[in-house]
C-alpha positions as a Python dict, from the first residue, in 0.01 Angstrom:
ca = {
    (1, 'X'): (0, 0, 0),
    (2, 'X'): (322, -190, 103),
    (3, 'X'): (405, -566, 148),
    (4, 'X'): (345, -801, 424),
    (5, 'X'): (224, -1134, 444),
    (6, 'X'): (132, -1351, 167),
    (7, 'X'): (-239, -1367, 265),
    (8, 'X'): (-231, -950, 269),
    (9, 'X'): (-30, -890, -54),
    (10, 'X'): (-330, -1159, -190),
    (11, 'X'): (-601, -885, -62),
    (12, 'X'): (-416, -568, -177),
    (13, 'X'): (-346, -788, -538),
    (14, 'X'): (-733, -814, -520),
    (15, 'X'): (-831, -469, -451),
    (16, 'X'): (-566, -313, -704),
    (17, 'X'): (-755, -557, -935),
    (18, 'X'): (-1103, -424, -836),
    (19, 'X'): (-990, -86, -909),
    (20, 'X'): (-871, -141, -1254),
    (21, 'X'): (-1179, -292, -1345),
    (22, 'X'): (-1430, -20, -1198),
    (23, 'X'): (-1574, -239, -933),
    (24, 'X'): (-1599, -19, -656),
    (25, 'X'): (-1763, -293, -430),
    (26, 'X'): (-1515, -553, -492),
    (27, 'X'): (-1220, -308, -438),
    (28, 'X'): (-1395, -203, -92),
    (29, 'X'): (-1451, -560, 36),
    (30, 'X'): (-1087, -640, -33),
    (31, 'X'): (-1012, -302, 156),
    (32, 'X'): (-1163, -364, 440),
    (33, 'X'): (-1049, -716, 528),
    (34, 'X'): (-673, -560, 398),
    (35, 'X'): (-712, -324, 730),
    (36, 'X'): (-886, -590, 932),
    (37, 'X'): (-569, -770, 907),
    (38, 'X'): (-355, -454, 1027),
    (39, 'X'): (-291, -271, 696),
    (40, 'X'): (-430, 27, 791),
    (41, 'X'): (-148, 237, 595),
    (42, 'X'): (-249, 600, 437),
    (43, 'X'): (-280, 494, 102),
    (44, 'X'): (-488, 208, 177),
    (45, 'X'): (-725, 409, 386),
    (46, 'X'): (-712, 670, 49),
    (47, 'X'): (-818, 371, -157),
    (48, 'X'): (-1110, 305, 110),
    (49, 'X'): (-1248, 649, 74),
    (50, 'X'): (-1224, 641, -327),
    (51, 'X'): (-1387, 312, -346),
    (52, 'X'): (-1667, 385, -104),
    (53, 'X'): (-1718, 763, -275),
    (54, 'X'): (-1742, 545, -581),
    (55, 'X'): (-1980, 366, -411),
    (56, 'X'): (-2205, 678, -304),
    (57, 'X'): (-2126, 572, 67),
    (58, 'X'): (-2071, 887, 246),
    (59, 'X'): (-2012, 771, 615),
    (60, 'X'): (-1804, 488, 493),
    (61, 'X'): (-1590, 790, 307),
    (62, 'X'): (-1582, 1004, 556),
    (63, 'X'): (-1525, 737, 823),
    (64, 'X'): (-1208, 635, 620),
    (65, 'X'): (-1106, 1050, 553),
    (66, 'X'): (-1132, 1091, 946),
    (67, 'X'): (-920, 724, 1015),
    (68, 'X'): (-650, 873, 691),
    (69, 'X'): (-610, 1252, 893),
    (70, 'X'): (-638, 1103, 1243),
    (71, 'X'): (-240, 955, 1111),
    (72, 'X'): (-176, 1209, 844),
    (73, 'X'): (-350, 1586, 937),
    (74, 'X'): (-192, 1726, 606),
    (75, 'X'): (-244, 1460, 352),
    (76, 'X'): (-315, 1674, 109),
    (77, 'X'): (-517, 1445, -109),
    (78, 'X'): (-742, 1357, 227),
    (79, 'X'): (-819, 1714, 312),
    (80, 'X'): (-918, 1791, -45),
    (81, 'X'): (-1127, 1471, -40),
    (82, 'X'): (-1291, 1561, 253),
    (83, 'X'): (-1343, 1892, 160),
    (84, 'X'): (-1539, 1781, -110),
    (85, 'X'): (-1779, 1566, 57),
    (86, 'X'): (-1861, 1884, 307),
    (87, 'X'): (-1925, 2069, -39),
    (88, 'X'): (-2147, 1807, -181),
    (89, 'X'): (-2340, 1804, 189),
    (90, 'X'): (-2370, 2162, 144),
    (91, 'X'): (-2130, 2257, 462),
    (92, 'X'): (-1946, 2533, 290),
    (93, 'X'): (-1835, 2688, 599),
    (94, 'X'): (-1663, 2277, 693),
    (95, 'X'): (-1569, 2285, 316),
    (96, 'X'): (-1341, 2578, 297),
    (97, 'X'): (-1150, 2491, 639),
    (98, 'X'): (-1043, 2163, 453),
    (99, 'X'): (-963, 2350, 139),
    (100, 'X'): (-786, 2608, 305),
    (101, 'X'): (-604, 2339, 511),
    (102, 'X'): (-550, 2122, 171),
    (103, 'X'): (-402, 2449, 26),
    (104, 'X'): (-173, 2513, 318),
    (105, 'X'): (-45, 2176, 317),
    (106, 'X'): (27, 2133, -47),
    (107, 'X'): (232, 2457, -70),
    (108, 'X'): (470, 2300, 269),
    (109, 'X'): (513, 1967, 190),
    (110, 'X'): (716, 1962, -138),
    (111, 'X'): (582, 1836, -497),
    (112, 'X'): (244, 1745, -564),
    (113, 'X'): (108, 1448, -779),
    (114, 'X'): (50, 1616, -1084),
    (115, 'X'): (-327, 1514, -1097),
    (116, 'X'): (-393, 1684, -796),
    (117, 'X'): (-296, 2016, -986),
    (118, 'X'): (-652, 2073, -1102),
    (119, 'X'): (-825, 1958, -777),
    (120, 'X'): (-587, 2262, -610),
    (121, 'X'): (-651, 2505, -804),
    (122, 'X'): (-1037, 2437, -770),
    (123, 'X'): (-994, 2439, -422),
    (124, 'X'): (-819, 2763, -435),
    (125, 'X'): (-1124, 2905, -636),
    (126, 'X'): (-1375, 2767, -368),
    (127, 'X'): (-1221, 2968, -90),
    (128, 'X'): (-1199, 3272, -263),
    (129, 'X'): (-1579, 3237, -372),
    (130, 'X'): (-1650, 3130, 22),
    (131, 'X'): (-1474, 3422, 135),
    (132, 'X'): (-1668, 3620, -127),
    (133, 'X'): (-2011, 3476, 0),
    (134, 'X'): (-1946, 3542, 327),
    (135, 'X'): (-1823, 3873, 288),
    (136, 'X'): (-2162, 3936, 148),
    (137, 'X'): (-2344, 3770, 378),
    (138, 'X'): (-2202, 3933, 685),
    (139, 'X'): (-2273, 4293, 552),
    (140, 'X'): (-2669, 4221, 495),
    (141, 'X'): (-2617, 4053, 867),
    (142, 'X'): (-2457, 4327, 1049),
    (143, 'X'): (-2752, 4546, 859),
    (144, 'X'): (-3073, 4286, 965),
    (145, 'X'): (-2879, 4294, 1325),
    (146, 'X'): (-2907, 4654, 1342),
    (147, 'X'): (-2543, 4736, 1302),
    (148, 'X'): (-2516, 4855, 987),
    (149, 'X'): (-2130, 4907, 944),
    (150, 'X'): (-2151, 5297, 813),
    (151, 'X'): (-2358, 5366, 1177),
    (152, 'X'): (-2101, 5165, 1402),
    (153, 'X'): (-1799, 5399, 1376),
    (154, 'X'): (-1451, 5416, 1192),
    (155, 'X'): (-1270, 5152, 1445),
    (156, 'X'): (-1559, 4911, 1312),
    (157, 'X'): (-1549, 4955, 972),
    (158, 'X'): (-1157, 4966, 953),
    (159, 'X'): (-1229, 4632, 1136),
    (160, 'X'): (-1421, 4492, 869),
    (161, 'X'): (-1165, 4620, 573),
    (162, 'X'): (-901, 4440, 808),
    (163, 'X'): (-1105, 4147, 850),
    (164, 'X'): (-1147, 4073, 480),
    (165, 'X'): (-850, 4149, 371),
    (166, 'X'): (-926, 4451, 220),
    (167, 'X'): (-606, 4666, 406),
    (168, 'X'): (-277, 4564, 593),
    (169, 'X'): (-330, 4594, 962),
    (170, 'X'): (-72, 4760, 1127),
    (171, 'X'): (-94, 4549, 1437),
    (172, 'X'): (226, 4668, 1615),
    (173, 'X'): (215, 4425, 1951),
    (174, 'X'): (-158, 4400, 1937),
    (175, 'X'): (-196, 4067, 1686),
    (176, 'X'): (-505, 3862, 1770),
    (177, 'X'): (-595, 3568, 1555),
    (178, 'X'): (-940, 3664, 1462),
    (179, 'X'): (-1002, 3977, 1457),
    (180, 'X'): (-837, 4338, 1536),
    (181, 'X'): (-1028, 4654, 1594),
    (182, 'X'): (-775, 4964, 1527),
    (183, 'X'): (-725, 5285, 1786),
    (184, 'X'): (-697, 5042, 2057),
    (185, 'X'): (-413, 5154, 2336),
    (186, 'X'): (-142, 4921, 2335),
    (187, 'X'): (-139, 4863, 2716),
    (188, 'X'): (-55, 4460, 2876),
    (189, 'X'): (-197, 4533, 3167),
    (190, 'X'): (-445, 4735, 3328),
    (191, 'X'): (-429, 4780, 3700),
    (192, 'X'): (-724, 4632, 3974),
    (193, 'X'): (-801, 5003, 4082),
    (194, 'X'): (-937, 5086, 3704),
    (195, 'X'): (-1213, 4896, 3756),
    (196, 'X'): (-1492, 4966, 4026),
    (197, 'X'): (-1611, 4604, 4051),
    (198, 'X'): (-1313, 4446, 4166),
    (199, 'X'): (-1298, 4529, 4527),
    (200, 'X'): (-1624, 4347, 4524),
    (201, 'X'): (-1516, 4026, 4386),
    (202, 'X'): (-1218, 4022, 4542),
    (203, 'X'): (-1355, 4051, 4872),
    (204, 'X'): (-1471, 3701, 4773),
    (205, 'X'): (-1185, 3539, 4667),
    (206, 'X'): (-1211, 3273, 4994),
    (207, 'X'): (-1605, 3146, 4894),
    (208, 'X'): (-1471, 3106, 4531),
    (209, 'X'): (-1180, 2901, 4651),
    (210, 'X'): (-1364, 2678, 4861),
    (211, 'X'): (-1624, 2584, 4563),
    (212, 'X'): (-1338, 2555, 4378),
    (213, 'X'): (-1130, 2272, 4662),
    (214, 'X'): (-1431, 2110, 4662),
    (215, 'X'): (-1470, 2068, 4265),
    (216, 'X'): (-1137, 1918, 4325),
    (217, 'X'): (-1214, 1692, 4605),
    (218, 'X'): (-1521, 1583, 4438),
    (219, 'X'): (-1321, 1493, 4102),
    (220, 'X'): (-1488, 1718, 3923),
    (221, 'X'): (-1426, 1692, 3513),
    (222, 'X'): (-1121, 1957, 3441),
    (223, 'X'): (-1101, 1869, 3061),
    (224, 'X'): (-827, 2003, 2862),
    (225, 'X'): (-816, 2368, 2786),
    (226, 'X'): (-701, 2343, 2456),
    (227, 'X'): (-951, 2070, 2236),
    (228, 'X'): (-996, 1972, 1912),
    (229, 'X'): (-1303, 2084, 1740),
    (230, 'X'): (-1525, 1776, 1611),
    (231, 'X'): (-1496, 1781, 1200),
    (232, 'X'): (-1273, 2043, 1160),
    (233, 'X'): (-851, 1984, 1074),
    (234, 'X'): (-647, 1925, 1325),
    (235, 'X'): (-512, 2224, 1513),
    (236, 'X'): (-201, 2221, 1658),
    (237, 'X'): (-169, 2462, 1980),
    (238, 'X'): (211, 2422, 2052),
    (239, 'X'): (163, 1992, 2122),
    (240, 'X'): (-107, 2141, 2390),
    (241, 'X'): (-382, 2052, 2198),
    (242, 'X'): (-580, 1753, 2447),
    (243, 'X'): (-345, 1840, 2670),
    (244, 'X'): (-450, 1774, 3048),
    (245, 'X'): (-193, 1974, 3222),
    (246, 'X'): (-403, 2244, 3143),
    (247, 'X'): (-737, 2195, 3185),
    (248, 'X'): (-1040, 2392, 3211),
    (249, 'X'): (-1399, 2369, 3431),
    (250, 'X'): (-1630, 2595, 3253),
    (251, 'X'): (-1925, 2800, 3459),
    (252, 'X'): (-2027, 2962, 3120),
    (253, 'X'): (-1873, 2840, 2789),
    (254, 'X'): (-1945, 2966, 2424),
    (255, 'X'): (-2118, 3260, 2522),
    (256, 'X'): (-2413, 3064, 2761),
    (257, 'X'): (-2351, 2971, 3154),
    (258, 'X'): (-2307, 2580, 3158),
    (259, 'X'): (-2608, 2493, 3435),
    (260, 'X'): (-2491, 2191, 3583),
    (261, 'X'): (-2113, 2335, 3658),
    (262, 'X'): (-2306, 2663, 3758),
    (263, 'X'): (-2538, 2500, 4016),
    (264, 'X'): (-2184, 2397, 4232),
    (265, 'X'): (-2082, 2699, 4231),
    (266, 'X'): (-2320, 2971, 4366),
    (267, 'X'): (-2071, 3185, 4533),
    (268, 'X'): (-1892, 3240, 4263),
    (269, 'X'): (-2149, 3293, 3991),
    (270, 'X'): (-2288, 3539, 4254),
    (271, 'X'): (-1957, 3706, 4252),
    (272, 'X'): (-1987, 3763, 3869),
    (273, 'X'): (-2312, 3965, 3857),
    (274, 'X'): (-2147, 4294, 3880),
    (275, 'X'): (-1847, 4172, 3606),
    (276, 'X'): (-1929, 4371, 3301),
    (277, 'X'): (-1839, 4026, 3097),
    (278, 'X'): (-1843, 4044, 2692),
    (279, 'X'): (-2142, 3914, 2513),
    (280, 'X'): (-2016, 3827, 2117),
    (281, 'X'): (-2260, 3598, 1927),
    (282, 'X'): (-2183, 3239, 2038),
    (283, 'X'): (-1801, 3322, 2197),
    (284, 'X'): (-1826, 3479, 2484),
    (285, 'X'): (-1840, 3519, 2816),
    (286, 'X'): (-1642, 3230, 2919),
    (287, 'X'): (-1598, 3147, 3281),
    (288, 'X'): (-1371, 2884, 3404),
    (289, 'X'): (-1158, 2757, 3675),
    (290, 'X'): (-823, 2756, 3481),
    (291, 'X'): (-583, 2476, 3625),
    (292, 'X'): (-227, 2433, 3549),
    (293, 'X'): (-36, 2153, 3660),
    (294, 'X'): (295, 2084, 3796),
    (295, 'X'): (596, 2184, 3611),
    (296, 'X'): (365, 2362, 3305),
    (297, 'X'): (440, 2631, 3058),
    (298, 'X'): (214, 2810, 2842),
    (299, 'X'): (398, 2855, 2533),
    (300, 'X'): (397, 3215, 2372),
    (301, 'X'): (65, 3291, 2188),
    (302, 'X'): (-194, 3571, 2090),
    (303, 'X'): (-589, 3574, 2212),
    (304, 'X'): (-878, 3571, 1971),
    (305, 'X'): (-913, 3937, 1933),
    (306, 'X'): (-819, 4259, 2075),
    (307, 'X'): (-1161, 4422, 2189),
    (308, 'X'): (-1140, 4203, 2563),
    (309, 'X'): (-933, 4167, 2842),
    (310, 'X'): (-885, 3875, 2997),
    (311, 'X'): (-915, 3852, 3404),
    (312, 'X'): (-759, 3637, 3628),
    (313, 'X'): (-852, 3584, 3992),
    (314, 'X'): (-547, 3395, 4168),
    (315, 'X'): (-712, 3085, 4402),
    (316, 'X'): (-434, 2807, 4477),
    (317, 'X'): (-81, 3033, 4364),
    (318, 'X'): (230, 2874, 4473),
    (319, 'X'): (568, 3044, 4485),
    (320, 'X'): (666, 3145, 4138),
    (321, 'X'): (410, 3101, 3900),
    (322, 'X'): (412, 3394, 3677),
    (323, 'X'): (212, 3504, 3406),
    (324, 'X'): (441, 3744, 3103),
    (325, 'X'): (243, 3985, 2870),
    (326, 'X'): (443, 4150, 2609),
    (327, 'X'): (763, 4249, 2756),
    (328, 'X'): (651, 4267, 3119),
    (329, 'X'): (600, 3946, 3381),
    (330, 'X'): (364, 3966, 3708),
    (331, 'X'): (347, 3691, 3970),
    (332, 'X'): (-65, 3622, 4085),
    (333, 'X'): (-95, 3700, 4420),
    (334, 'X'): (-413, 3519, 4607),
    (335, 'X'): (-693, 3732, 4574),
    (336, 'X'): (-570, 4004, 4389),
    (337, 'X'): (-689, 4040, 4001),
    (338, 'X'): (-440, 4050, 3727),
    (339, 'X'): (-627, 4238, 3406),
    (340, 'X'): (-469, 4203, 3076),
    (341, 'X'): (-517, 4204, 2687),
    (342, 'X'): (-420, 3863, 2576),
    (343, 'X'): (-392, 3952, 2189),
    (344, 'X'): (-49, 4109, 2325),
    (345, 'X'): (166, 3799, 2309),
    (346, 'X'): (166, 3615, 2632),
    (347, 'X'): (288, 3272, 2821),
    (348, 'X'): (283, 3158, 3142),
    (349, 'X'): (436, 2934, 3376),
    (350, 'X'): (405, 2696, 3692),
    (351, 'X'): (764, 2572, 3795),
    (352, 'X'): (641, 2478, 4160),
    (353, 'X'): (566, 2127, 4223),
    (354, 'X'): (161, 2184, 4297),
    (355, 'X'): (-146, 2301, 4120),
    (356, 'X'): (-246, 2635, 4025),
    (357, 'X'): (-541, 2750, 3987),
    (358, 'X'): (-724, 3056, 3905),
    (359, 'X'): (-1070, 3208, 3787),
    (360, 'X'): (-1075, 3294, 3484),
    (361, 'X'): (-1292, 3547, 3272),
    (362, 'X'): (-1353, 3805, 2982),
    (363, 'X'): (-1475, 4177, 2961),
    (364, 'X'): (-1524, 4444, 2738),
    (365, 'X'): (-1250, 4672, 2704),
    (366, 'X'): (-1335, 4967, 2901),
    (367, 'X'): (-1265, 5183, 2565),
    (368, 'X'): (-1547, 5073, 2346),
    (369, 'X'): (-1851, 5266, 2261),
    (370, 'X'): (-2191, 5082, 2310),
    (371, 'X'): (-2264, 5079, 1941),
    (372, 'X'): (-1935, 4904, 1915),
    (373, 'X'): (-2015, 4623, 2154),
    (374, 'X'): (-2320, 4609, 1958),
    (375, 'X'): (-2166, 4588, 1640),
    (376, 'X'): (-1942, 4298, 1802),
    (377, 'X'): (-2223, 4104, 1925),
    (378, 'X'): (-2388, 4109, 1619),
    (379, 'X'): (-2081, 4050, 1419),
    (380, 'X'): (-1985, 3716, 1625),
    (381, 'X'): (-2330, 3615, 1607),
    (382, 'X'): (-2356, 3644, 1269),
    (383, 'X'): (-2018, 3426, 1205),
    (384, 'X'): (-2174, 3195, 1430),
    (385, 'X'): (-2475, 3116, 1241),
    (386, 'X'): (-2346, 3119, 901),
    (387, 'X'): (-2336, 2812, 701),
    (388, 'X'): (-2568, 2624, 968),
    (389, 'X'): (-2911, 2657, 818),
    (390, 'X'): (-2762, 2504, 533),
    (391, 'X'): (-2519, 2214, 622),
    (392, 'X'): (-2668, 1878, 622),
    (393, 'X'): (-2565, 1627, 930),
    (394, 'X'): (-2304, 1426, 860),
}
């Protein structure tokens, strides 16, 4: 807490006071009219939480946690802090993103108070016991889901040991962020004639784009492709994160088809049928309109996982939008699918001065057995339901 006014430096005098004295009330009261009256600094926000976890006021803790990190996403004192309150709550899958995030933090940004030396290492302890527990629970999972790992093949169960940890993968250009199935070809691009469906949806490439101009004459809701997920840390997508220039309108989203979007769009969800689209837990398929504006690039990054490929019909292309994966660069052409695996690093760019727009989707890579879809299916819907029978609301 810094100086200002004389009426302010009166309120923070009274809170310090409050806090040496153990009156967690008095030190909160004296808070909040200190921010009412625009000191809303990080440590005075820190004080808020202490006093009202003092206080046994969760909401009024986490309200101040979420006001602290909204200014400061690695505070490394807020992160623990709200880790904590997800632990006591009972969220342990919340809990160890903030720990791991606290961790991260702390080992970046120089020294450390030296009473937040304990509170690290406990943290530290807490994810390995998370990642303990959940290495547990996924293997009774995969077995109740009727993909017992020793039945779903050697790519899957070198998978898993990759997945926890348990061996280095050797991910050579292939280097998705979640997850990495070995014996995968190491291909960018696959070509339209290696799939039979495509001449189909192709052919209708000029119903899709008029649903499509009308979403856009209608205003329809592009939101930003890149969003921050409610009560998690802050994730930072190359400054793209909320980003509007490229923005997304879903037809399914997080694995189910998003009805009202849907209904506008007949044509193309008719298209679809035929797509053999991925089905993991809670993550897939997704089916959007991808837009990028004006002037937009798509910094360098890696997909989710390598078991997909990523499709893109072109709608609206202008002249020299192009779309690199690994060391090779295409340019969509209306109508004519690009296929690609997008855990090869990829970017892509719009340097016209109009929109473009495409359809994007997911599929299985044509190389996986059925048990291994399967096996992925259950395994992301297993991820996707663990913690949640157990987390309180907030």
């Amino acid at each position: 807490m810094g100086s200002g006014s004389e009426a302010e430096d009166g309120l923070e005098a009274k809170a310090a006071a409050a806090i040496r004295s153990g009156d967690a009330a008095g030190a909160r009261a004296a808070l909040d009219a200190l921010i009412a009256a625009g000191r809303a600094d990080p440590s005075t926000r820190l004080a808020l939480a202490r006093a009202c976890r003092a206080m046994g006021d969760e909401p009024g803790e986490a309200a101040a946690l979420d006001a602290l990190l909204a200014t400061e996403p690695r505070h490394v004192e807020g992160l623990l802090m709200r880790a904590q309150a997800h632990d006591r709550r009972g969220d342990q899958r919340a809990a160890t993103t903030f720990y791991q995030a606290a961790l991260a933090a702390a080992r970046t940004s120089g020294p450390v108070p030296p009473y937040l030396a304990e509170p690290l290492r406990l943290a530290a302890g807490r994810v390995q016991d998370a990642g303990n527990a959940y290495q547990r629970y996924l293997a009774d999972a995969l077995v109740a889901r009727g993909a017992d790992p020793e039945r779903s093949g050697p790519r899957f169960r070198e998978a898993l040991d990759i997945l926890f940890g348990r061996r280095p993968a050797s991910l050579q250009r292939q280097r998705p962020s979640v997850f990495y199935l070995p014996g995968l070809p190491q291909k960018a691009y696959y070509e339209r004639s290696d799939f039979a469906w495509s001449a189909r949806l192709e052919a209708e490439t000029e119903a899709i784009k008029a649903e499509l101009v009308a979403l856009i004459n209608d205003g329809a809701d592009f939101r930003p492709y890149v969003e921050q997920e409610k009560g998690r840390p802050f994730r930072d997508f190359h400054g793209m994160t909320g980003d509007p220039r490229w923005s997304a309108f879903y037809l399914w989203r997080d694995g189910a088809i998003v009805e009202e979007n849907a209904a506008r769009c007949p044509r193309t969800v008719a298209a679809l049928e035929s797509v053999p689209m991925t089905r993991m837990g809670a993550r897939t398929p997704s089916v959007l309109f991808s837009l990028l504006r004006p002037g937009t690039r798509i910094p360098p990054h890696h997909g989710m996982l390598n078991t997909r490929l990523i499709c893109h019909l072109p709608l609206v292309v202008p002249a020299g939008c192009w779309l690199r994966v690994g060391g090779e660069t295409r340019h969509w052409e209306e109508g004519q699918l690009l296929v690609f695996d997008d855990s090869i690093e990829h970017e892509a760019f719009n340097p016209s001065g109009d929109l473009r727009v495409i359809l994007l989707f997911d599929i299985w890579r044509p190389e996986l057995s059925e048990p291994e879809r399967r096996a992925m299916d259950a395994l992301f819907g297993a991820i996707d339901a663990y913690g949640k029978e157990r987390a309180k609301p907030a």
